[in-house]
N, C-alpha and C positions, 0 to 999 in steps of 0.2 A: 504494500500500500504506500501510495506515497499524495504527498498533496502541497498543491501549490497556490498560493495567491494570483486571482485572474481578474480579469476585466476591468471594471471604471478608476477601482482601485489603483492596480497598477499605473493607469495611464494617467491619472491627476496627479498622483503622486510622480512621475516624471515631465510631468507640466509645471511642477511647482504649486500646484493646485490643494487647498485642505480636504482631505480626503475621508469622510465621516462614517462610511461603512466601509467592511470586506468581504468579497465573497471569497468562495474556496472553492477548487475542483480537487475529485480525490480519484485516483486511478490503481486501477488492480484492486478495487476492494468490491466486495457483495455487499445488496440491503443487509443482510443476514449479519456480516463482520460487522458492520458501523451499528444495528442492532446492537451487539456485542460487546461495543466498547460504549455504550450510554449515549449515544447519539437518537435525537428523537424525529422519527422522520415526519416530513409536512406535504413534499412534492406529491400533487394525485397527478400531475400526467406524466412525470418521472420521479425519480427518488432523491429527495431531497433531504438533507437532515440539519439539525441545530446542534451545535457543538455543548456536548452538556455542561459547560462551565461560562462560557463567551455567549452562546445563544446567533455566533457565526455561521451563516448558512454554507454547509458543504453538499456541492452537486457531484453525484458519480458523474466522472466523465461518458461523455455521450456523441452518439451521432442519430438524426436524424433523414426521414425519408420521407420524402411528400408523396400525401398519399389521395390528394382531394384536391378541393381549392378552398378555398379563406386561410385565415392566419392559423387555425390548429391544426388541420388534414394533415397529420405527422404520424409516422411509425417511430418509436425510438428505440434508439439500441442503447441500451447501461450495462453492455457485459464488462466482466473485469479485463476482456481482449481489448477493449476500444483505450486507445492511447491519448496522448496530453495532445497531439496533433493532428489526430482526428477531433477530437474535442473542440480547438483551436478554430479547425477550417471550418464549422458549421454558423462562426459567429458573424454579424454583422459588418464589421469596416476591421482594417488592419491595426486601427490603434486601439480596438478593442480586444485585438486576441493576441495579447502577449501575458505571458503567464511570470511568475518568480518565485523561486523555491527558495530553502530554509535557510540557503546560503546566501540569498540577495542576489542569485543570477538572473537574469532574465533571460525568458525562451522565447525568443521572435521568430517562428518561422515561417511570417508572412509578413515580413518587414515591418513592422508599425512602429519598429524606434526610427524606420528612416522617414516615412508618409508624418510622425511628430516635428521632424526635422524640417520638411517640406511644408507642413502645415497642409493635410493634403488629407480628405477625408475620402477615404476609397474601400471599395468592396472585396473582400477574404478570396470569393469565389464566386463561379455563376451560380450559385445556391441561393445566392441573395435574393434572385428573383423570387423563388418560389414564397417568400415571406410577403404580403402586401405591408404589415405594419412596419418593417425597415423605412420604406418610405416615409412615415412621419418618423421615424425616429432620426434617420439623419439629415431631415428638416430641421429637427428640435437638435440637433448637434451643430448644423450649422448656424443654429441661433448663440447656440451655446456659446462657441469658441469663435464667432463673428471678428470681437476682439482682439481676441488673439491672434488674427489672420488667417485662421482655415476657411479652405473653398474646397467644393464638391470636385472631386474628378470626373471629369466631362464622361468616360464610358460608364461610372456608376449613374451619371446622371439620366444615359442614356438607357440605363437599366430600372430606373426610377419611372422614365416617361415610358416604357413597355408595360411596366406593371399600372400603372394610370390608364392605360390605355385598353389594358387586358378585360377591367369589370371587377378586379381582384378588389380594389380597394372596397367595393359597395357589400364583403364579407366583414369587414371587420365588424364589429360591437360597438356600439356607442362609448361603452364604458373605457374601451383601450384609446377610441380617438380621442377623447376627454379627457384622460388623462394623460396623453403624449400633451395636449394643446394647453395642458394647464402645466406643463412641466417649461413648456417653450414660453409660454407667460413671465414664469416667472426671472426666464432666463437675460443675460444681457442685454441682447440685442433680437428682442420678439418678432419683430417688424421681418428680420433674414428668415423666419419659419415658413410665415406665410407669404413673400416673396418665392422661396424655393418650394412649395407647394405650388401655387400658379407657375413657374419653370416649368417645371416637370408636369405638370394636364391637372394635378391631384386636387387643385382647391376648386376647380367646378364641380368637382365629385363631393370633397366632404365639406366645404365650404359654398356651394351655389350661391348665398347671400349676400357673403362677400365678393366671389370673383365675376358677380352680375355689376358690380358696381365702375368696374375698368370698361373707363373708353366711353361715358355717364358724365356729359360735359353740366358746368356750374357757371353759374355767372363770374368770369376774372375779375369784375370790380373787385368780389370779396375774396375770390379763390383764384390768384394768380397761375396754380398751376394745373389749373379747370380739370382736371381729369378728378374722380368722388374717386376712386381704387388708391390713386395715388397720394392723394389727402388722407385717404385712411391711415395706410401705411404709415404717413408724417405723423399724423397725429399720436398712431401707436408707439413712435419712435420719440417723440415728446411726452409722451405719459412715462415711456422707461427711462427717462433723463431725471423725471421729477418726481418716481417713486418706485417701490420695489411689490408694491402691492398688484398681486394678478386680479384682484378684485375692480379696481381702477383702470387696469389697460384693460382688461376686457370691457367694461366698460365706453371705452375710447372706440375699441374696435366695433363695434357694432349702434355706434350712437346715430350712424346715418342710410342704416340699410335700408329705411323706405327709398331713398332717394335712387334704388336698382328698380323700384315699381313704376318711376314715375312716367306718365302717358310721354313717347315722344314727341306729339304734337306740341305741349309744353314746356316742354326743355329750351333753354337751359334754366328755367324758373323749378321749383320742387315745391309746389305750395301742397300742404299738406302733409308731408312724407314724415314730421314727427311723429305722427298718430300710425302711421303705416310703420314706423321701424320699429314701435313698439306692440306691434302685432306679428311682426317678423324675430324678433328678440324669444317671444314666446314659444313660436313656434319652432326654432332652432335649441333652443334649451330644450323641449319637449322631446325632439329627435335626437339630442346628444346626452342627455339626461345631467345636462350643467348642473350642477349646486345651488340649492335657494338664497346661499349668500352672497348668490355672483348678479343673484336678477333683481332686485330691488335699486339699487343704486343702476344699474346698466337702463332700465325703463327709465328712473329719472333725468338721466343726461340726453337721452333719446327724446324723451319730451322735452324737456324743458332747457336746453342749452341755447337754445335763440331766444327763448323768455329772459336769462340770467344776462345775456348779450349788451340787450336792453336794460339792463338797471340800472341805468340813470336818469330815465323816461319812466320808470314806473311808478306807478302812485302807491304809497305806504298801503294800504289796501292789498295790490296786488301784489308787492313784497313778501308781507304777511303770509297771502296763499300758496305764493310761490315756496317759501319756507316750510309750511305746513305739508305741502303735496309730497317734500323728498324727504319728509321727517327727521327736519333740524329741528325742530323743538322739542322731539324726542330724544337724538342723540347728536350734538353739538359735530360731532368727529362725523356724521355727517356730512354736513356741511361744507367740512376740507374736503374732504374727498372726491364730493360736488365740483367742488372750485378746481383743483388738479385737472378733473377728467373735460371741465369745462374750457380750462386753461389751454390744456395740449389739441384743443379743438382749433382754439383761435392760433395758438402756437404752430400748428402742422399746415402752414403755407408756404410756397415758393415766398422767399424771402420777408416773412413776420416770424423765423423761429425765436427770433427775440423780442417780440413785441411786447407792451405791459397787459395787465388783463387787472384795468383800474376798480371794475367791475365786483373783483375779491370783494376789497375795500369796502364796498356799500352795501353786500352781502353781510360781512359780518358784521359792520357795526348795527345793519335792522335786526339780523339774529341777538346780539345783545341786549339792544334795547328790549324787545319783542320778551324775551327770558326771565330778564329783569321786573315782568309785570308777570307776579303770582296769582292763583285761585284767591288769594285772602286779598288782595286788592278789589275785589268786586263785591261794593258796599251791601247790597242790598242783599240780604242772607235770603229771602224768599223765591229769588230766580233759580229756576230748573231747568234743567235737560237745553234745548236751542238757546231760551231766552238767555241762560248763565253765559252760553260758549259764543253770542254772538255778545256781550255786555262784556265780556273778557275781550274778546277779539278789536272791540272797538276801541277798548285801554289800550290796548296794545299797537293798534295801530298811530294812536296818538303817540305813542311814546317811539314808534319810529319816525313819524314825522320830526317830531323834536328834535330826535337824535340826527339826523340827516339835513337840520336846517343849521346845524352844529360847524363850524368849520372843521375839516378833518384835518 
């Protein structure tokens, strides 16, 4: 038996990268031996076990055989025949399949110390094809290491656009595209995800919402680089400047999907299309089974980011509601959040990425004010249910008007 340190491990850790988990391959050994020695197995489509002291996951070395189509249609072999390099050659890109044993050598035998060197994200073997979910994974690697200067190898790429092309992608699960997409969220550079999705065929496939939105002209007055695909992208790409929260850039990225509805005869105008992206927002969470604490703020910026635009034209009144509707009077940290994903909206133009977004400023000082008038402010103890919340609401908009006729 012997066992070696493999995949993201190794290769962060030779990126200089902090490295938070380890996996293990263990070769030459049966379920039966790792039974044996107090190993508790988890893997149900292969044998996987937890190191009874660490709780490190060690996989029997393996190979793989396609046997269908979608991402599982796999035979696998975990006998103790199968070697560190067959194991090796069934993984995804070269800088994934380099292993290191106890003495700190490392076993490349499919280059991926030189493709680190090159910056150069490339595929083990033609196996790759047979996986559809590769393709978003080294979408989300190329988000990853954006940074750091990896780019796709043009024949993996080329093996990317075959599999887009095949129908394979429309096997996968909601729950693995979900979670490659919230992985790429949360990664450096989001925006290279879904760029190399669109490259390669794949974001009409699992993104239709978004990749309807490329080539969806806007008025230049407000949107110099008139393309809606490519203001997304900006935008996305300004939400990850100004926060690390995937809650917010997704929010960004889908705040203008009505504007892929809207009738051509109307264009380049989109009247209407907040109410439409917030109908589209739903129905893409619904098919991807997104998280309920990714769509509450994401429907807000979708409605309401040309209302907040406007707030220095609104009347404390409408402030007020505006406030109410994205549930800052509920949870203050709301309200940043609001202004972030609102921010990188106005920020994501050909030449406004620095623009100011004066607009914060008069947000929060009505949230203040507005806060600052409690239930015990509302004299009259005998008002219930409407009468109380509109006799509050009317304190309350007084006290932003005040606040806002305030020098700032």
């Amino acid at each position: 038996m012997q066992v070696y340190e493999v995949g993201g491990a190794v290769r962060d850790s030779l990126l200089g990268l902090p490295v938070t988990e380890k996996d293990y391959v263990v070769v030459g050994a049966t379920p039966d031996e790792m039974l044996a020695l107090g190993f508790r197995q988890v893997g149900r489509d292969f044998p996987v076990f937890l190191h009874p002291e660490t709780n490190a996951e060690h996989a029997l070395a393996r190979t793989e055989r396609k046997t269908g189509s979608g991402h599982t249609a796999f035979a696998v072999d975990a006998s103790a025949e199968v070697t560190l390099e067959d194991d090796l050659r069934r993984r995804d890109l070269t800088i994934n399949a380099m292993a290191r044993d106890d003495d700190g050598e490392i076993i490349d035998p499919y280059d991926g110390l030189g493709d680190l060197e090159r910056r150069v994200l490339r595929h083990v073997s033609p196996a790759f094809a047979e996986d559809p979910l590769r393709v978003l994974r080294v979408a989300r690697f190329a988000a990853r290491f954006a940074n750091l200067g990896f780019s796709i190898a043009e024949p993996t790429l080329e093996l990317m656009r075959a599999i887009a092309e095949s129908g394979e992608l429309q096997s996968l699960s909601a729950e693995r595209v979900w979670q490659e997409t919230e992985k790429a969220l949360k990664s450096d550079r989001p925006r290279v995800f879904f760029e190399t999705l669109r490259d390669c065929g794949a974001l009409r496939v699992v993104f239709p919402e978004i990749d309807c939105l490329f080539g969806v002209p806007q008025p230049a007055k407000w949107h110099p680089e008139v393309d809606t695909g490519l203001h997304t992208l900006m935008a996305v790409e300004q939400a990850a400047l100004s926060t690390p929260d995937p809650v917010v850039r997704f929010a960004v990225l889908v705040h203008d999907l009505g504007k892929g509805t809207t009738p051509r005869d109307t264009l380049p105008r989109h009247v209407g299309h907040e109410k439409r992206s917030v109908g589209l927002i739903d129905d893409l969470a619904a098919r991807l089974r997104v998280p309920k604490r990714y769509l509450g703020l994401a429907r807000s910026v979708a409605r309401f980011h040309g209302v907040a635009l406007r707030a220095a034209e609104l009347r404390p009144g409408t402030l007020l509601e505006l406030l109410t509707e994205i549930g800052a009077l509920r949870d203050a940290g709301t309200l940043e959040d609001f202004i972030t994903a609102c921010e990188a909206d106005v920020r994501g133009r050909t030449g406004l990425e620095q623009a100011p977004y004066p607009q914060a400023d008069i947000l929060r000082r009505a949230l203040t004010a507005a806060s600052a008038v409690t239930a015990e402010a509302v004299g009259d103890r005998s008002l219930e249910g409407k009468a109380f919340g509109d006799a509050l609401a009317a304190l309350r908009i007084d006290a932003i008007r005040i606040e806002l006729q305030r020098p700032s």
